[in-house]
C-alpha positions as CSV (number, residue, x, y, z in Angstrom):
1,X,45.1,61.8,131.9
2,X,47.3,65.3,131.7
3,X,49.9,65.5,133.8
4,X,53.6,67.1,133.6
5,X,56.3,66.2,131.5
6,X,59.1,63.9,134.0
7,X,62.5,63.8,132.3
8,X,61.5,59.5,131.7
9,X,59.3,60.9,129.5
10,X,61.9,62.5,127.2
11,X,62.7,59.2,124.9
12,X,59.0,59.5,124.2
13,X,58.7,62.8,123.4
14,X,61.6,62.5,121.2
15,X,60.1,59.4,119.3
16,X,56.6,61.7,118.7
17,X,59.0,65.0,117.5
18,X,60.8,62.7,114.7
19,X,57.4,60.7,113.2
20,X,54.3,63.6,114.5
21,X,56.4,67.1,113.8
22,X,59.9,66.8,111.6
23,X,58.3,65.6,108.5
24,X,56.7,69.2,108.7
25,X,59.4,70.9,109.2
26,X,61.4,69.3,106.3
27,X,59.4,71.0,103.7
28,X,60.9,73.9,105.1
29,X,64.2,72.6,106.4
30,X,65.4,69.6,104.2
31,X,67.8,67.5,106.5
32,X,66.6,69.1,109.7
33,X,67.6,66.2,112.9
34,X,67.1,66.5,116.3
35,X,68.8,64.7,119.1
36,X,67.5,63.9,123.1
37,X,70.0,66.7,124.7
38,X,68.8,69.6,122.1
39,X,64.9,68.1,122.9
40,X,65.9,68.8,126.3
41,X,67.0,71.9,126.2
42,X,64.3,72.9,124.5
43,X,61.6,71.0,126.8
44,X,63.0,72.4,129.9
45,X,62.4,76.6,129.0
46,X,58.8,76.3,130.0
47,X,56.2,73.6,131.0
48,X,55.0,70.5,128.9
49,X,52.4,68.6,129.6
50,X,51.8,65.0,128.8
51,X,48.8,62.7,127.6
52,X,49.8,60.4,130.4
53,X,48.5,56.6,129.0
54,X,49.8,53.0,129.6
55,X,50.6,50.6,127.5
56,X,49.6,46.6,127.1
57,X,51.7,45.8,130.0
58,X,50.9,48.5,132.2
59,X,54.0,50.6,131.1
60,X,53.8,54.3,131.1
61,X,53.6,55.8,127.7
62,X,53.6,59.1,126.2
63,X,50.2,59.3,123.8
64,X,51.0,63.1,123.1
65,X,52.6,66.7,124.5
66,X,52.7,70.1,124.4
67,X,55.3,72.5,125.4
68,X,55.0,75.9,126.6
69,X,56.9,78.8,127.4
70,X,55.7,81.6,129.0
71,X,56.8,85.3,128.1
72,X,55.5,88.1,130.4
73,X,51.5,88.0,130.1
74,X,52.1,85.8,127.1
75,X,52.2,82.0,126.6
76,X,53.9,80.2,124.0
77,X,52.9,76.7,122.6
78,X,55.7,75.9,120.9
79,X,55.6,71.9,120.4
80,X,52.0,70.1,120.3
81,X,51.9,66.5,119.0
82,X,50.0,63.6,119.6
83,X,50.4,60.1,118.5
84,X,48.6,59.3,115.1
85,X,46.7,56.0,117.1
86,X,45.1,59.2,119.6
87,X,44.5,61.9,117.2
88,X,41.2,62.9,116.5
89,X,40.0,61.3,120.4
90,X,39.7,65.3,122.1
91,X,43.6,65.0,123.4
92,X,45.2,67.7,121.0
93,X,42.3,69.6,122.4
94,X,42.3,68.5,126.4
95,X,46.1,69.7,126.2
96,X,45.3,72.7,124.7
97,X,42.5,73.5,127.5
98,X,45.1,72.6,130.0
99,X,47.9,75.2,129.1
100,X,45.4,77.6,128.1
101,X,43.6,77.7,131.6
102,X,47.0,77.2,133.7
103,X,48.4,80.5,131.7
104,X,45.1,82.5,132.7
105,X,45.9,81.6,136.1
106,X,49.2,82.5,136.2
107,X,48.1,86.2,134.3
108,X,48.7,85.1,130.7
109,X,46.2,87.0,128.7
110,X,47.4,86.1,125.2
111,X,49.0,82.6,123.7
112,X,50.8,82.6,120.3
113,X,51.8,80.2,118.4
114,X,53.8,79.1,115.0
115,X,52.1,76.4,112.7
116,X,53.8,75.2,109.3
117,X,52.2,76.1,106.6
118,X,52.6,72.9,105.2
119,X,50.4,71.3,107.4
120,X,46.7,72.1,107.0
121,X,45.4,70.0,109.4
122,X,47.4,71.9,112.4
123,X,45.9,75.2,110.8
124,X,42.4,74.1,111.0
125,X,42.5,72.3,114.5
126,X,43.7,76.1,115.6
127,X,41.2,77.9,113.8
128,X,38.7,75.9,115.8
129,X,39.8,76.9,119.0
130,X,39.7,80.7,118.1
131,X,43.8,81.3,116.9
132,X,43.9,83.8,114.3
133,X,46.3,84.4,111.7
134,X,49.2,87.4,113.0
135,X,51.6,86.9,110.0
136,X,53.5,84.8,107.9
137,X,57.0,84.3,108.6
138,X,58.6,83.4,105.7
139,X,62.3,82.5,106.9
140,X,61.0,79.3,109.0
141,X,57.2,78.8,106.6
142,X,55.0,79.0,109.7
143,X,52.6,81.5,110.1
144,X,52.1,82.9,113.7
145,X,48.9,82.7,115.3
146,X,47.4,84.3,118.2
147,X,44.6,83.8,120.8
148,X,43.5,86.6,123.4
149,X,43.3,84.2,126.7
150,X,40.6,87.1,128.7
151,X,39.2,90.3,127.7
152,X,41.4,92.5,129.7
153,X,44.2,91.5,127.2
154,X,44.9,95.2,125.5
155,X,48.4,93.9,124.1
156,X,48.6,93.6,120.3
157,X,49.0,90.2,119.2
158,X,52.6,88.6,118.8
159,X,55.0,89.6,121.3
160,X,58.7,89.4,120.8
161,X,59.7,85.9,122.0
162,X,60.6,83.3,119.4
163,X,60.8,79.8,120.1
164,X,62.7,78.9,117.3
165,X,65.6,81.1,118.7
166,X,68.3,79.1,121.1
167,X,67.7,75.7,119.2
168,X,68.3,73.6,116.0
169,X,64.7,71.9,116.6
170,X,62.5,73.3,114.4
């Protein structure tokens, strides 16, 4: 199930950030940590939605996310990860169709994202669902990637929001 990101989930999110997305990032950024209130702060600039599952005993549990921010007719996915036990089951995908059709709705016509370069298997699963290179940004070893969401987008791709800026996550 999708659903939005409560703050109980945070813990989670945290726990997939450090094992699903850091050891990317550390190619880059050697050393790079992250702690719950800079997650937070992070989490709370736009809307994340959640792969909502339960565990053995009937505990809620975080199986994957992915964060968005949204910047004038543009949407930003700036965190997606899923648990390594889920991937490869459509929910990488199901939250990808999720933000992508909520930003339509609310007059998004373009999504951008940053992938590391590091990690192939991010760069293919976006190629697949139409992202195209923009550039590569050396300084953070991602390359941004952009997706018209409806055919009256007439921006250029990449807009001016970074969602590196305002945090130590990377």
């Amino acid at each position: 199930m999708i659903r939005k990101r409560v703050p109980e989930d945070d813990r989670e999110i945290l726990k997939l950030v450090r094992k699903e997305l850091l050891p990317f990032v550390h190619h880059t950024f050697p050393g790079v940590t992250t702690n719950l209130k800079e997650l937070r702060t992070r989490l709370n600039r736009g809307t994340v939605y959640i792969v909502g599952m339960t565990n053995s005993v009937g505990k809620a549990k975080v199986g994957g996310f992915l964060a968005t921010v949204k910047n004038d007719s543009a949407i930003w996915l700036d965190m997606l990860a899923v648990s390594k036990e889920l991937q490869g089951k459509g929910w990488g995908s199901a939250l990808m169709e999720k933000a992508e059709a909520d930003a339509r709705a609310s007059g998004c016509s373009i999504a951008n994202l940053f992938v590391d370069a590091v990690n192939p298997k991010a760069r293919t699963f976006y190629a697949k669902r139409g992202y195209v290179p923009v550039r590569y940004v050396e300084e953070v070893g991602c390359f941004h990637l952009s997706k018209y969401l409806s055919k009256s987008g007439d921006r250029l791709l990449g807009q001016s929001y970074n969602p590196f800026q305002k945090s130590t996550i990377i």
